[in-house]
C-alpha positions as CSV (number, residue, x, y, z in Angstrom):
1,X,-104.2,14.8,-215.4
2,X,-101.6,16.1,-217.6
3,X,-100.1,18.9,-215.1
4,X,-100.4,16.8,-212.0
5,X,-97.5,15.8,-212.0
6,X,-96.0,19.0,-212.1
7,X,-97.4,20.2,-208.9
8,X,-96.0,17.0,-206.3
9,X,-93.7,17.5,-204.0
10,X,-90.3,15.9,-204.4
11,X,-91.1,14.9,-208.3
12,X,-89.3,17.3,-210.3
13,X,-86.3,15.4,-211.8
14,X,-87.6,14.3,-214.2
15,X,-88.5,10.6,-215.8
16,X,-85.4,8.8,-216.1
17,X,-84.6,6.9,-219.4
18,X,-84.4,3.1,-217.5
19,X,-87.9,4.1,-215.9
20,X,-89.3,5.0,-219.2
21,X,-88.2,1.8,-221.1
22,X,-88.8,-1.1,-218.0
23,X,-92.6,0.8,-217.1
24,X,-93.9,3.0,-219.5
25,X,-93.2,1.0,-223.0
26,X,-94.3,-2.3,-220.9
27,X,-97.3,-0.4,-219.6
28,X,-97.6,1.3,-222.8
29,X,-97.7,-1.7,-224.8
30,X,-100.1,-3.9,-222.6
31,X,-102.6,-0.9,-222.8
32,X,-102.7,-1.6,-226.0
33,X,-102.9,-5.4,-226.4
34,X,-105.6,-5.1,-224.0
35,X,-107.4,-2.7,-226.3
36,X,-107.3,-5.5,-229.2
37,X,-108.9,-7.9,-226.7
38,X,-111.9,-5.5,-225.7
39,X,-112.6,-5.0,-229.3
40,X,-112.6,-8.8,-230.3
41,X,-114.6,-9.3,-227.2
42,X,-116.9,-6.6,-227.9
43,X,-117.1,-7.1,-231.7
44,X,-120.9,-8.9,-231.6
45,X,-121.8,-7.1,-228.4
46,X,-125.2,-5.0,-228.5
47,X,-124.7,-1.8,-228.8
48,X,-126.4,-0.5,-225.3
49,X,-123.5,-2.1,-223.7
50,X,-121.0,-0.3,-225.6
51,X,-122.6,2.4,-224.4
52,X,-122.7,1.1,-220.7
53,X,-118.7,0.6,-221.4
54,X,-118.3,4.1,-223.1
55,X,-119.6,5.7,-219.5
56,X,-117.6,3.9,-216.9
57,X,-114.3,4.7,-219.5
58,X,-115.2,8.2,-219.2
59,X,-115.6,7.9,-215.6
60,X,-112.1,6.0,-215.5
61,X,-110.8,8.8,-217.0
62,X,-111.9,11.7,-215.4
63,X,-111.3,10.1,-212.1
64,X,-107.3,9.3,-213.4
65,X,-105.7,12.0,-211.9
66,X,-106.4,10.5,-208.5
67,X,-105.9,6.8,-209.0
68,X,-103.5,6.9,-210.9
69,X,-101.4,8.5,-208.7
70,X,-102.3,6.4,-205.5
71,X,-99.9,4.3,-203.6
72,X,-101.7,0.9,-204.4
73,X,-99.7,0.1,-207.6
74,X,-101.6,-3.4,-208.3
75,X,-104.8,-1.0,-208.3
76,X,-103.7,1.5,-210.0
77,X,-102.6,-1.2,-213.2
78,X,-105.9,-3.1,-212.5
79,X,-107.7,0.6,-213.6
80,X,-105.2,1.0,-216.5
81,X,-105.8,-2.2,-217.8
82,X,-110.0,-2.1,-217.5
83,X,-109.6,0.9,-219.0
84,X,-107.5,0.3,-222.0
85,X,-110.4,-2.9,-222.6
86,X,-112.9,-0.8,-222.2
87,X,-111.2,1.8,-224.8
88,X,-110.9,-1.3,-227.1
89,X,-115.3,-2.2,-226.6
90,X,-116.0,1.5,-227.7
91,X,-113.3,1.3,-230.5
92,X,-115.5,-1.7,-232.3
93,X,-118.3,0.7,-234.1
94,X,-115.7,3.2,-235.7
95,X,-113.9,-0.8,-236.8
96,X,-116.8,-1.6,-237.9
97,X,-117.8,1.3,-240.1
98,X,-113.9,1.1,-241.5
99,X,-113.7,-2.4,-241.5
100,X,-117.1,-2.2,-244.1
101,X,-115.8,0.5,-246.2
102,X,-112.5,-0.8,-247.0
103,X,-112.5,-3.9,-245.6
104,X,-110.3,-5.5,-242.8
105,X,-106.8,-4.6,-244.4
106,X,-108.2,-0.8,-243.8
107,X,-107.5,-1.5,-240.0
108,X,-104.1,-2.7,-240.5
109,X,-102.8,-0.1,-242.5
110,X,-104.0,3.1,-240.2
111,X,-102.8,1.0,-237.2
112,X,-99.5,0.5,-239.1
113,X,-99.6,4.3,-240.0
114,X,-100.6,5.3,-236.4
115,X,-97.6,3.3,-234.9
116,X,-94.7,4.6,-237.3
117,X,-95.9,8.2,-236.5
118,X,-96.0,7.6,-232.8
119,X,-92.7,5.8,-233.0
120,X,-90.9,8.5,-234.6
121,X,-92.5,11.5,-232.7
122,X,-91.8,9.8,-229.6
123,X,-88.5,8.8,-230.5
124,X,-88.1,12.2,-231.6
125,X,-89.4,13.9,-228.0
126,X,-87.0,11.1,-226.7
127,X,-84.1,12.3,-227.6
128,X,-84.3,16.3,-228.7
129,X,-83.2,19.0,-226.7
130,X,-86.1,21.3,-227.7
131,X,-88.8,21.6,-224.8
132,X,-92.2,21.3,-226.1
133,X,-93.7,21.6,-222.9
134,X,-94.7,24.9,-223.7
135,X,-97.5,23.8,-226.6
136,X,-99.4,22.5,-223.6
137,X,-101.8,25.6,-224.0
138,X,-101.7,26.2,-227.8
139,X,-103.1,22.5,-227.8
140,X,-105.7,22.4,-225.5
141,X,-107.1,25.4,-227.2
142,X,-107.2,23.4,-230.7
143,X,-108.3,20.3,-229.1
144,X,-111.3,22.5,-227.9
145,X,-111.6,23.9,-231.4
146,X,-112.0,20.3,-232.5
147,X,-114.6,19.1,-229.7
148,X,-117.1,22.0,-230.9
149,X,-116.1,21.3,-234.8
150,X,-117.3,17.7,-233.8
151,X,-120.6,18.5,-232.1
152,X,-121.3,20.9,-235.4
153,X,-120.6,18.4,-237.4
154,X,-123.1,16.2,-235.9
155,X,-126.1,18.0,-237.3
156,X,-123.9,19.1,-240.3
157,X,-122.7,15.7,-241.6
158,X,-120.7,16.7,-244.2
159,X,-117.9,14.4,-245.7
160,X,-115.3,16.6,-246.4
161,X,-116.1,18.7,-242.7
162,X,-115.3,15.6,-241.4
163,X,-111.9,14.9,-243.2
164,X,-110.6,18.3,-242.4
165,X,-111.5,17.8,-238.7
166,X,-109.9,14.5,-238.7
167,X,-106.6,16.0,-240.4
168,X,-106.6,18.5,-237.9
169,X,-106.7,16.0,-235.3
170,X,-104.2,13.9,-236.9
171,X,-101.9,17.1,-236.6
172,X,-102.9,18.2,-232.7
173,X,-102.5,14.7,-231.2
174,X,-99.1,14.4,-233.0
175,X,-98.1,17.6,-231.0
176,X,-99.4,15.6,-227.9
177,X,-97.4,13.0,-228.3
178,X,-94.2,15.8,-228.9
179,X,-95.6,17.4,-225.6
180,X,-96.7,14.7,-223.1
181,X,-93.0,13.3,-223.9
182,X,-91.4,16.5,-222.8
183,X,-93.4,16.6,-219.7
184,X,-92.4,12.6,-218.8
185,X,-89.2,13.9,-219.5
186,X,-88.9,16.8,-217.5
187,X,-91.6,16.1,-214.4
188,X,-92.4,12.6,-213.9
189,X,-90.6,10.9,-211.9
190,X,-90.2,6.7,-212.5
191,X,-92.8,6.2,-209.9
192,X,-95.4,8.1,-212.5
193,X,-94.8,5.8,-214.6
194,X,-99.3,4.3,-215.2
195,X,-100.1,8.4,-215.6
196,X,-97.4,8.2,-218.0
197,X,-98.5,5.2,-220.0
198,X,-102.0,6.7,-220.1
199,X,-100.9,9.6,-221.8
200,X,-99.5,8.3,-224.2
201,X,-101.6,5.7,-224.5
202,X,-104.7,8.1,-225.3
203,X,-102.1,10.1,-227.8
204,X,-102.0,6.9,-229.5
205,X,-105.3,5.8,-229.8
206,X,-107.0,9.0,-230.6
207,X,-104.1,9.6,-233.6
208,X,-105.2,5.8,-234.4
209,X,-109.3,6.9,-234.7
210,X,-108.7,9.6,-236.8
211,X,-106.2,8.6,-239.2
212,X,-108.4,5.4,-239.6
213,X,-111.2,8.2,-240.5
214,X,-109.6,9.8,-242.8
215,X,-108.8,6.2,-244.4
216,X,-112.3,5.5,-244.6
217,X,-113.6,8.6,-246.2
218,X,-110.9,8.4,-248.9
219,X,-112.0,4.9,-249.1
220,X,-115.5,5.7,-249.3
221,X,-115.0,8.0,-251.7
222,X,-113.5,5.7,-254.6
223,X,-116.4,3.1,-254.4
């Protein structure tokens, strides 16, 4: 999803500044309220149907580099917007878990932690003259690193394993957020603008997840 963009025809100018402030940050931002709805919604809901939720968001996703490029614009935000709720359902046990070790306030503060470091990274990507387009590789490479961590971890379950992953992750999906905004930049055009806002979108959310991990194992830890 990431390099599609690169490869149409006739797209190559780049994002321009108007586009990115009228469709992404609207986009952008909606994505997001959405999320808080699917995870108020979702807060009592078993968990088999979180799980039911968890599969059609992955299908959403895997399936995003063709509809969210289509021609049907009402569609394609209809998509971005069930999947942002559904990305909010699957969100509620990782609240919940934080929400019980440090209480409710735990969510505020990594959301409010999560959106001063996306604000000043992508402010940053905004308005630099250094191309990080060229991290793309480097950071697929850790974000595999971090996938197989993960899956060790699972029959490892150790605390501080888990704490270094999430720091790690912390630091990879910051370099995201430097990298997707040099790609908006340099090969979206304004009519890209829903791949756009689920790019950074899932740069958000996944810096969100793990910084509120890290939260709740420092948390845990002083009980």
């Amino acid at each position: 999803m990431r390099e599609e963009a690169l490869r149409r025809q006739g797209y190559s100018g780049g994002m321009t500044s108007n586009g990115f402030m009228t469709r992404v940050i609207p986009m952008f931002s909606l994505g997001l309220l959405m999320t808080t709805v699917g995870s108020y919604f979702a807060w009592n809901l078993p968990f088999g149907f979180l799980i039911f939720a968890a599969i059609v968001e992955l299908i959403l996703i895997f399936t995003s580099s063709k509809w969210a490029y289509s021609e049907a614009a009402n569609a394609n935000i209809g998509l971005f917007l069930l999947f942002t709720t559904l990305t909010g359902m699957t969100l509620v046990p990782i609240l919940k878990w934080a929400s019980y070790t440090g209480g409710p306030g735990i969510i505020i503060q990594a959301l409010g932690i999560s959106a001063l470091t996306f604000a000043a990274l992508a402010g940053y990507g905004a308005t630099t003259k250094k191309d990080f387009s060229g991290i793309g590789g480097f950071l697929m490479i850790a974000l595999i690193g971090i996938i197989i961590a993960s899956l060790v971890n699972i029959f490892i379950g150790g605390t501080m394993f888990s704490l270094i992953i999430s720091i790690i992750s912390v630091l990879v999906f910051s370099g995201f957020i430097l990298y997707d905004m040099a790609v908006i930049r340099r090969n979206f055009s304004d009519r890209d603008y829903i791949v756009a806002s689920i790019a950074l979108y899932l740069d958000f959310i996944l810096l969100f997840q793990n910084i509120l991990q890290i939260l709740g194992i420092l948390r845990s830890d002083d009980r």
